[in-house]
C-alpha positions in Angstrom: 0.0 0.0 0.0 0.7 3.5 -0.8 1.4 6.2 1.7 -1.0 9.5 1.1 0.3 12.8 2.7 -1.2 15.7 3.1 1.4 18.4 1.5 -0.3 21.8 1.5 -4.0 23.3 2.4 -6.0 26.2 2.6 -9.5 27.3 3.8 -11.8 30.8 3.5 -12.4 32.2 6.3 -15.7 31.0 8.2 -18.7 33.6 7.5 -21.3 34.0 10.0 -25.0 33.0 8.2 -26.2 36.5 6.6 -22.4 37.8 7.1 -19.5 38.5 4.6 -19.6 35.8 2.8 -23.1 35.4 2.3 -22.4 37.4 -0.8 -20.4 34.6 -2.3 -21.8 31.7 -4.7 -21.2 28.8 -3.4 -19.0 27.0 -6.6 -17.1 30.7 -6.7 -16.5 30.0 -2.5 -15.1 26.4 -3.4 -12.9 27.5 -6.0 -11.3 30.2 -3.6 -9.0 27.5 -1.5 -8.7 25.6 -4.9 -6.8 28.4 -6.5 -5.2 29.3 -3.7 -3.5 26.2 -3.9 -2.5 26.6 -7.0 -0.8 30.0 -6.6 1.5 28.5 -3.5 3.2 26.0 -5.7 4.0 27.1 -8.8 6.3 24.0 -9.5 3.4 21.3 -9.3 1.6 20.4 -13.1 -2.0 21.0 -12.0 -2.4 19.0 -15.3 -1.2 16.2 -13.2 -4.1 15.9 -10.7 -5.9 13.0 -10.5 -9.6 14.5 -8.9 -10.9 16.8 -6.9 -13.1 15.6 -4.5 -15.7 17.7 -2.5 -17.8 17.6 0.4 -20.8 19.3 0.3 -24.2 18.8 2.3 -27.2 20.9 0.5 -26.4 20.9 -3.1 -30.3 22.5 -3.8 -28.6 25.6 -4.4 -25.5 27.2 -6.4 -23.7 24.0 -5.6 -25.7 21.8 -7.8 -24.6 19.8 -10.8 -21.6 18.7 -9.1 -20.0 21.8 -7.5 -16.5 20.0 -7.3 -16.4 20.5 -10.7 -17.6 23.2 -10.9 -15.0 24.8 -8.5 -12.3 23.5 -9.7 -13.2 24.7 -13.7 -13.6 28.2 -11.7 -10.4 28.1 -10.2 -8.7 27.7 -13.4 -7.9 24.2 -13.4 -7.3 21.9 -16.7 -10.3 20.9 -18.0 -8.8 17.3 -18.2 -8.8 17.3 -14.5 -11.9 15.7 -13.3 -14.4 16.5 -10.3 -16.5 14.3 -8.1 -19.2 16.1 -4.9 -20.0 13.8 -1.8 -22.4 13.8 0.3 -22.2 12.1 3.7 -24.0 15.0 5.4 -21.3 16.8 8.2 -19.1 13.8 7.6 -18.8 14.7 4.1 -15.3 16.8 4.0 -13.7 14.5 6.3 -15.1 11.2 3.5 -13.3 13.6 1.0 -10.1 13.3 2.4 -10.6 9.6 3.2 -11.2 9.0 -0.9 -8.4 10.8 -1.6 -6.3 8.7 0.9 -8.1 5.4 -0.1 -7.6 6.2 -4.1 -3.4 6.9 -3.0 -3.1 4.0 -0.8 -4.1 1.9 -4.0 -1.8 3.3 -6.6 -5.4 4.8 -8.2 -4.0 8.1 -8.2 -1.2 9.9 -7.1 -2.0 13.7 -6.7 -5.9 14.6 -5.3 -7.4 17.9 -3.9 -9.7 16.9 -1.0 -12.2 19.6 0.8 -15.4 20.6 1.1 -18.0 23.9 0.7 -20.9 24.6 2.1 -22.8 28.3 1.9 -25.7 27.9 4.3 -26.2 31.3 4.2 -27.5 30.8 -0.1 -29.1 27.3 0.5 -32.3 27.9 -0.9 -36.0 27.6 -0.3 -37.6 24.5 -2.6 -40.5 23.2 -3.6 -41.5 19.8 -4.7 -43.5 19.1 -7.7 -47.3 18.6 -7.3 -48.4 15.1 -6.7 -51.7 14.7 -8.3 -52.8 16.6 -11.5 -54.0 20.5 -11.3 -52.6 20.4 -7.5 -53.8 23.5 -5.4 -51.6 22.1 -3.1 -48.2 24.5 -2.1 -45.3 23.4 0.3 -42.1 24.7 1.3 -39.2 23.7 2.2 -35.8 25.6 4.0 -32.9 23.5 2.7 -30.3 25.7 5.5 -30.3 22.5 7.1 -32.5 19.4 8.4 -35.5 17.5 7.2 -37.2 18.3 3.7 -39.4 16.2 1.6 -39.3 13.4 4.1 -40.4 9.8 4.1 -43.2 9.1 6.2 -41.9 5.3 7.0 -38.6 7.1 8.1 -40.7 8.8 10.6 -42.8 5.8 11.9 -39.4 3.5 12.0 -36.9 6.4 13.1 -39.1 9.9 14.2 -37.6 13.1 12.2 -35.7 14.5 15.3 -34.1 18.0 14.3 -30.4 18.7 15.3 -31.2 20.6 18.6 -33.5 17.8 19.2 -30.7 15.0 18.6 -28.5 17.0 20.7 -31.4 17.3 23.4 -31.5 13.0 23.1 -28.2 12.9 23.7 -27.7 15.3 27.0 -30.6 13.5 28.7 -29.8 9.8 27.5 -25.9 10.7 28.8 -26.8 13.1 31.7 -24.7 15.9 30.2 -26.2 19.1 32.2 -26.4 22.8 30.7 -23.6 23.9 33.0 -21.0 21.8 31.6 -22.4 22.7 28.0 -21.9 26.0 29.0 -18.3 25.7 30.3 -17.7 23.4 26.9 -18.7 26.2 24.9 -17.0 29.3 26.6 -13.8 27.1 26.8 -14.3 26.7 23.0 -15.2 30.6 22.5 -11.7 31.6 24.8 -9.3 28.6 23.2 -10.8 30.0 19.2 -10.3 34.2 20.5 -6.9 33.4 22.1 -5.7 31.6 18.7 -6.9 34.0 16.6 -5.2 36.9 18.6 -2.1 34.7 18.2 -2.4 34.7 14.3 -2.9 30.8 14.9 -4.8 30.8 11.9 -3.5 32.8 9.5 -1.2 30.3 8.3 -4.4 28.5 6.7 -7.0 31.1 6.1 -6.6 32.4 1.9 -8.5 36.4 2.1 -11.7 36.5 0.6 -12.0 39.4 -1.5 -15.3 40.9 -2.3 -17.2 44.0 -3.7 -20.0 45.6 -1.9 -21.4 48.7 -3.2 -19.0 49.7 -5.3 -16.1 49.1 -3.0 -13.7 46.0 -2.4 -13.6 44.4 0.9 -11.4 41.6 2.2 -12.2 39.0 4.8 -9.4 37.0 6.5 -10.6 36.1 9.8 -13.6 33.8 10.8 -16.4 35.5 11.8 -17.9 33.7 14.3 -15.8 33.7 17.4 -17.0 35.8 20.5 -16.3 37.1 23.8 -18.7 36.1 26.2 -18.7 34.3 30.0 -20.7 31.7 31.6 -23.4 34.2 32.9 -24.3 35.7 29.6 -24.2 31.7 28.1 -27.0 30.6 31.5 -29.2 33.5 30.3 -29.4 32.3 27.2 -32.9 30.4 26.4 -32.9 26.7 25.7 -34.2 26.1 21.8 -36.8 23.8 23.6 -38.9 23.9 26.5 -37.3 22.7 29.8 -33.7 21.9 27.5 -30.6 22.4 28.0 -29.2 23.2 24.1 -29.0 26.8 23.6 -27.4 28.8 20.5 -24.8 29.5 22.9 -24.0 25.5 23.5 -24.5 24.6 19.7 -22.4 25.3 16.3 -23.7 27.5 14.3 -24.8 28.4 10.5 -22.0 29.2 8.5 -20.0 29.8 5.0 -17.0 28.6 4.0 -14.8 26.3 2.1 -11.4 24.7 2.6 -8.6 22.2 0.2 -6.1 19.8 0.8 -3.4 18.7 -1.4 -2.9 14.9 -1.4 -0.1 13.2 -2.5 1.6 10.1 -2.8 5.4 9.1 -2.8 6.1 9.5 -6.9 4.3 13.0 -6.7 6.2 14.2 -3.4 9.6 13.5 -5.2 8.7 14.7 -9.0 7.1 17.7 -7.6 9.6 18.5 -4.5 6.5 18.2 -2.0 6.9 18.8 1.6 4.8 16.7 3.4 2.9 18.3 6.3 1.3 14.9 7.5 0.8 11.4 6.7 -3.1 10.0 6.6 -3.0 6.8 8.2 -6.5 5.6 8.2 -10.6 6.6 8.1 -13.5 4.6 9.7 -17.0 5.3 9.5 -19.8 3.8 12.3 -23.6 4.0 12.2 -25.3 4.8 15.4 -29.5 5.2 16.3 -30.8 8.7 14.4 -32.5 10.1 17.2 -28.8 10.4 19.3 -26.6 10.9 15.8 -24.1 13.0 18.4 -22.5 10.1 19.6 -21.4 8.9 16.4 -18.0 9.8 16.8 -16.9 8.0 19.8 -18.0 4.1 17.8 -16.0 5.6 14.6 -12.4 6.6 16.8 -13.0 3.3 18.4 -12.9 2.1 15.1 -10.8 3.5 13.4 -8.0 3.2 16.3 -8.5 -0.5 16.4 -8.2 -0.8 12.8 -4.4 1.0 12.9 -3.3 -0.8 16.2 -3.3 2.2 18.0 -4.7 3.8 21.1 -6.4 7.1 22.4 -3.5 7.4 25.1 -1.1 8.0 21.7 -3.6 10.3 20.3 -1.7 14.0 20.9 -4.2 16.0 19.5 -7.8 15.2 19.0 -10.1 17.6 16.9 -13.5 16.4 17.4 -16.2 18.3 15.4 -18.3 20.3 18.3 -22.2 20.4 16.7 -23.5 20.1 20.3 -21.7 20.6 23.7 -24.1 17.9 24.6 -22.6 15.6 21.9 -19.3 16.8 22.1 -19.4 15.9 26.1 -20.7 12.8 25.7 -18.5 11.7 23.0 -15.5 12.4 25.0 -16.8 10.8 28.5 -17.6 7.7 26.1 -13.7 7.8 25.4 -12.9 8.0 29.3 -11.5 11.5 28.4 -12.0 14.8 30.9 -14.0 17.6 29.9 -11.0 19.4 29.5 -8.6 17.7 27.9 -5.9 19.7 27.2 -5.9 17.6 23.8 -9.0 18.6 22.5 -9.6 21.3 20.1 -6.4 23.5 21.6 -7.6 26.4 19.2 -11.5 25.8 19.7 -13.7 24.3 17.9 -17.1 24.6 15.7 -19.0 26.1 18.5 -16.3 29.4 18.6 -15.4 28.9 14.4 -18.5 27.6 13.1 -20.0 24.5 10.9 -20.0 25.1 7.2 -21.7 21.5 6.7 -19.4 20.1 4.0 -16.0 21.9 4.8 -15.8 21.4 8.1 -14.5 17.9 7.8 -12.3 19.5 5.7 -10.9 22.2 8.0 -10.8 19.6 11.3 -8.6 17.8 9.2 -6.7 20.8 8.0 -6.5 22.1 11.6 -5.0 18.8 13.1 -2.7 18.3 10.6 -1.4 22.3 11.1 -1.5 21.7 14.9 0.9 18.6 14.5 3.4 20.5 12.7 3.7 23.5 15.1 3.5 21.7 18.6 5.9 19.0 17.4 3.7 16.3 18.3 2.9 12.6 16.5 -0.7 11.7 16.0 -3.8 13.6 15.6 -7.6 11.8 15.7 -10.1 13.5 14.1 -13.8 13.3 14.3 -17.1 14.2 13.9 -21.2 13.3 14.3 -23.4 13.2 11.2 -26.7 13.8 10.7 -29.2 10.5 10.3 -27.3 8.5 12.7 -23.7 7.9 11.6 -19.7 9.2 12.9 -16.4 9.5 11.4 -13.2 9.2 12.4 -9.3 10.2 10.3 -6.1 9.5 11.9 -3.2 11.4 10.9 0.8 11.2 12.0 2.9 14.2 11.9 5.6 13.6 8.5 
């Protein structure tokens, strides 16, 4: 088998829902980290490139008809170079980079970019077609994020829980109270402020430039990120009655996209590649619907058994924060503290945000960075998906 490495990478910024990059189609967002790529190593033939491979959740909108191509056409690639989208709902950036490793490790290819896009902020309203002739009969649907055009058997086998209402299943089915949510997510809010004040980030973020009346503006830092404290997150009202998930405790809805270049040995030498990190393995676990938060802790398990390795070797874990609730349990499920010092050292998707098909993308991005400037061996990387399933990357500093 072939080793994959992950060589260079770069994401947008992450735009609050409404914010800067609201402005932005979503195939002209994905082609942003694409070209940026492109301009940071001159010396590679893009002609080379065996696929591009995007996550991407909604694909209703601006990112239909297979926005990886798209994207990458956008960005100026060849037009030999081909294009395939994803979809394995918040898991889907992360399943990017595992193809691109899986297509490596095989001697399918040799040279892939891996990411993911998501604009929530453009996913649009739809409507399905009528079902009986000369219909009067008009729905709606919000395609941001959740259920549409559901099947009424999924309901009776499985209910049609919504995120907050996962994330409320899990907190009560793994006693995870709102205080420690709250302390989860202002640890999360201080760990992504203090990194940002640092310039942690600017080694990965590509500016987004864009025009608004008449005038050019540029974004380079995530939006998202706040100061706040635990009294202003306990004052906060629960999204249901008598719950314990709050906007405060919870990801949010965001823009943004990110790229990794993969490659394998022939392409690190021809090309004079400097690997940043080697991708050792992916796994992927289903777990019951109405708790879908938990799905990460049966896919590290996984994925860790699969490579012979252990969480105690783990030195950095970046686990995907949808829910504090989720996020708590997933770690007390490992027999890991609250506050690991391990865990998301420069905050997570509560602080940063959840663009639905990078963020799988950016975790990966983010652990592999992390391993590089702290000096340290492995990463684990993982994440809950919506419907019931987890996913899990493990990656060794090269």
């Amino acid at each position: 088998m072939n080793e994959a490495y992950i060589c260079d990478f770069r994401r947008t910024p992450i735009g609050r829902y409404g914010g800067a990059l609201a402005r932005v189609r979503a195939d002209d967002l994905a082609a942003i980290p694409i070209r940026a790529l492109m301009e940071s190593l001159p010396q590679l033939d893009w002609g080379e490139l065996d696929d591009v491979i995007y996550g991407c959740v909604n694909q209703a909108g601006e990112d239909n008809r297979n926005v990886a191509r798209m994207a990458l056409l956008l960005a100026g690639l060849p037009e030999k170079v081909p294009g395939c989208t994803i979809n394995r709902l918040c898991g889907s950036g992360m399943n990017a980079v595992g193809l691109g490793m899986q297509a490596i490790m095989t001697g399918q290819a040799d040279l892939v970019i891996a990411g993911g896009v998501e604009s929530m902020s453009r996913s649009p309203l739809v409507l399905p077609k009528a079902d009986t002739p000369f219909s009067r009969k008009a729905e709606i649907y919000d395609s941001t994020i959740g259920w549409r055009f559901a099947n009424p058997r999924m309901k009776e086998m499985y209910g049609l829980d919504s995120m907050p209402e996962t994330a409320e299943n899990v907190a009560r089915d793994y006693a995870v109270s709102r205080a420690d949510q709250d302390s989860f997510a202002l640890r999360s809010q201080d760990k992504a402020l203090l990194a940002r004040e640092k310039g942690v980030f600017a080694g990965e973020i590509c500016p987004v430039r864009i025009t608004l009346r008449g005038e050019s503006i540029i974004v380079d830092q995530d939006e998202a990120p706040r100061k706040t404290d635990l009294e202003a997150l306990a004052a906060l009202q629960p999204l249901a009655p008598g719950g314990t998930v709050t906007a405060g405790n919870s990801s949010g809805i965001n823009d943004g996209a990110a790229a990794l270049l993969l490659a394998g040995p022939p392409a690190l030498k021809k090309f004079s590649l400097r690997p940043a990190a080697k991708i050792l393995g992916m796994a992927v676990a289903g777990v019951p619907p109405r708790i879908m938060g938990i799905g990460p802790l049966p896919a590290a398990q996984k994925v860790l058994k699969a490579l012979n390795l252990r969480l105690r070797d783990m030195d950095i874990i970046e686990l995907n924060e949808a829910f504090a609730s989720q996020a708590l349990a997933v770690l007390r499920g490992l027999g890991l503290e609250d506050d690991d010092k391990r865990v998301n050292p420069n905050g997570g998707a509560i602080a940063l945000g959840h663009p639905l098909g990078m963020s799988g993308a950016r975790i990966v991005l983010t652990a592999a960075r992390e391993l590089q400037s702290a000096g340290k061996r492995y990463a684990l990387c993982a994440m809950c998906i919506g419907v019931g399933q987890g996913i899990a990357v493990v990656l060794e500093r090269a």
